[in-house]
N, C-alpha and C positions, 0 to 999 in steps of 0.2 A: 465305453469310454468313461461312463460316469463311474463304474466301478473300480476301474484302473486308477481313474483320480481321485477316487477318495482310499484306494490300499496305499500309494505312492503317498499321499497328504498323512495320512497316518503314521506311516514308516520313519518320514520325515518330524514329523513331532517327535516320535519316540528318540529321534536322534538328536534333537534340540535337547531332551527332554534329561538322556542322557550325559549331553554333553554339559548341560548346565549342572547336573548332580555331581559330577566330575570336578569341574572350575569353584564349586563351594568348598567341598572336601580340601581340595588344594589350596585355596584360604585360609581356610581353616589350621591348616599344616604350616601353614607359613605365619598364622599371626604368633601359634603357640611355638614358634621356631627365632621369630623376631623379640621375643619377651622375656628372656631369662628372666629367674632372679635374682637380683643382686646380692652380689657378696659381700660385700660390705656391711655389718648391722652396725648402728648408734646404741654407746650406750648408757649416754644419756641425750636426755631429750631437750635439752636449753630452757626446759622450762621448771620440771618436776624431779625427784629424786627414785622417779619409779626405775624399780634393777634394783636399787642400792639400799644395803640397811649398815646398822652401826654392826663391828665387829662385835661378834658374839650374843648377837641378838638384839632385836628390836628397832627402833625407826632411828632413822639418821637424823644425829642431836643439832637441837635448833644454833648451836652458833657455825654448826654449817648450813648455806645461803644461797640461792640462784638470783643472778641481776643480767641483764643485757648477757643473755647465753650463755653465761659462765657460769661454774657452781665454785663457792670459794668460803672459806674458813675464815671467819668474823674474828681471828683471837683477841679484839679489842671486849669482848663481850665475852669470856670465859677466864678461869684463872689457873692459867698453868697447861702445859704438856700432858695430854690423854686424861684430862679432867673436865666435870662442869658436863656442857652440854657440847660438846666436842667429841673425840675420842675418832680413830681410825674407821675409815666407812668402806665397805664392802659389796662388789656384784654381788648381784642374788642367785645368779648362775656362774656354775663350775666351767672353765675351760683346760683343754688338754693343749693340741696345737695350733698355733693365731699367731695372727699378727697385728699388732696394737698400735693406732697413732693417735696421737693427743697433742694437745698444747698446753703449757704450762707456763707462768708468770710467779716470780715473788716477790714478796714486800722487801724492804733495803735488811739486812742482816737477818733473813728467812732461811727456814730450812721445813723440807718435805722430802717427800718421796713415791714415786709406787711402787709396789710392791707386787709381786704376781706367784701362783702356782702356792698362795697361802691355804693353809688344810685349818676351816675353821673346827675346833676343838677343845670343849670344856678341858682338855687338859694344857692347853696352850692360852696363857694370860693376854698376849700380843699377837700380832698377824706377824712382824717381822722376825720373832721367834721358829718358822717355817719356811718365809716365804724371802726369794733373793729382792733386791731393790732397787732398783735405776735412782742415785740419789736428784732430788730437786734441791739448789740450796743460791743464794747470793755469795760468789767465792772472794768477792772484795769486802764483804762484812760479816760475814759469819764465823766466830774461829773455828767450829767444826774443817772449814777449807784450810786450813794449815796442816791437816792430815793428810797424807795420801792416802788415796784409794777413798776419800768422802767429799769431793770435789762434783761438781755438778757432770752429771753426765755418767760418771762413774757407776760399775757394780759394787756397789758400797759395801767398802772393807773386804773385796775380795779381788778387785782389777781393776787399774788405772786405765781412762781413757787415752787412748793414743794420742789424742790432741785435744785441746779445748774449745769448743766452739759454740760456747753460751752465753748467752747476752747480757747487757749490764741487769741488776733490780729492776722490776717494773716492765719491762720488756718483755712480749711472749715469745714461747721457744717452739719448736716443733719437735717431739720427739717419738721413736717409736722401740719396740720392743718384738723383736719375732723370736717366735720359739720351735722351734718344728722337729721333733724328733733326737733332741737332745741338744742340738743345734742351737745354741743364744747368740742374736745380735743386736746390739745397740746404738742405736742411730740417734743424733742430736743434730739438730740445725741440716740433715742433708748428708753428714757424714756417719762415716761407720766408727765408734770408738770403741766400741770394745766389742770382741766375739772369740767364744768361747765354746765347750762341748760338757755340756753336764754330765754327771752321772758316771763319771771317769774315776779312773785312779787320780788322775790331776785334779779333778774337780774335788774331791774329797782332801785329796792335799791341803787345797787352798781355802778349804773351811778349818780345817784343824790348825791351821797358820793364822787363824782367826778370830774375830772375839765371837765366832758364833760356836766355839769349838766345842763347848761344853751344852749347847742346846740339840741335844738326840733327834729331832724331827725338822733342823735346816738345812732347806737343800735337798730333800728328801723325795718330797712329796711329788709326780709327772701328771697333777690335774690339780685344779684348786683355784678361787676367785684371783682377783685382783682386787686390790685394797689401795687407796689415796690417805698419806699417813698425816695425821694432826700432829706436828711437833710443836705445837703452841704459838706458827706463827701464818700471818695473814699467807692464804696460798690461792691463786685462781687456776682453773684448770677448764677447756672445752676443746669441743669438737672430739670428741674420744670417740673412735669406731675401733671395730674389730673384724676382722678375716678369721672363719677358721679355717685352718689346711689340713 
């Protein structure tokens, strides 16, 4: 009997024993099933300019500034359009396909822009000499908005938004910018205003229709930073994440 009860008392542990090595393993399984990672990255941090340098080298110039999570262009403190300690500022990292949201604010008769899929290169003096643009601008003060096609929202100087739907000066907007496979869309406030297919015979078209006609490397380039452009006036910009796809 005694031996019976202790093979049977054994047999029994090894089954506990099992059964518990089992039930962790599946834990296990499930915490790292429960935990993706996000796809989403920031890229900026509301505090710091880490990611970002000035086009064409070196640290992002002091009259650009970080206050209450935004990062924004002092141009009371610089003199003039991509001069001083200003100039257009740059990821540190290259993307192909994303998808980009941000927010953006300008001062009364402002103008900016981002700029994306710029190829930085000692032979190229500016970012936007490569790279297409989502314009940022104030369209009731700025006369650049008497133009079509450099109205806020717009792919600057190459496609008019279908609608307007940007807020007055001083207001933030929500905008985003997807690019997947040649695929462009531009989203403003919620809406889609412009979309488009790069790398086309149309696309080409509508550069050489353009004042970018005679720069050989706009529109060109299927990877390349994004760039936030100093046109010499106050701009705030946060929350900028990015997808890649």
């Amino acid at each position: 009997m005694k031996k019976s009860y202790w093979i049977m008392t054994l047999a029994a542990g090894l089954m506990i024993g099992c059964s518990g090595q089992k039930t962790e393993d599946t834990e296990n399984t499930e915490v790292v099933a429960e935990a993706p990672a996000d796809e989403w990255i920031s890229l900026f941090d509301g505090q710091t300019f880490s990611g970002w340098h000035k086009y064409g080298g070196g640290e992002v110039g002091k009259a650009w500034k970080v206050a209450d999570g935004a990062l924004y262009l002092d141009a009371a403190n610089k003199d003039g359009w991509q001069t001083g300690d200003g100039g257009d500022i740059v990821t540190d990292e290259e993307f192909e396909n994303f998808h980009l949201k941000y927010e953006w604010k300008i001062a009364p008769n402002g103008n900016s822009g981002v700029i994306f899929f710029v190829h930085e290169s000692p032979e190229y003096d500016y970012c936007w000499q490569t790279g297409p643009e989502m314009q940022v601008l104030d369209n009731e003060g700025h006369p650049d908005a008497k133009i079509i096609s450099h109205r806020a929202g717009d792919l600057y100087d190459l496609i008019v938004s279908k609608e307007e739907t940007v807020k007055p000066a001083g207001e933030w907007n929500q905008a985003e910018i997807i690019a997947d496979n040649g695929n462009l869309t531009l989203v403003l406030n919620g809406v889609n205003v412009v979309e488009t297919t790069m790398w086309t015979p149309e696309w080409e078209a509508l550069i050489a229709d353009s004042k970018f006609k005679d720069m050989p490397g706009f529109g060109k380039y299927k990877k390349g930073r994004i760039a936030l452009q100093d046109h010499g006036d106050v701009v705030h910009y946060r929350n900028i994440m990015l997808k890649k796809l």
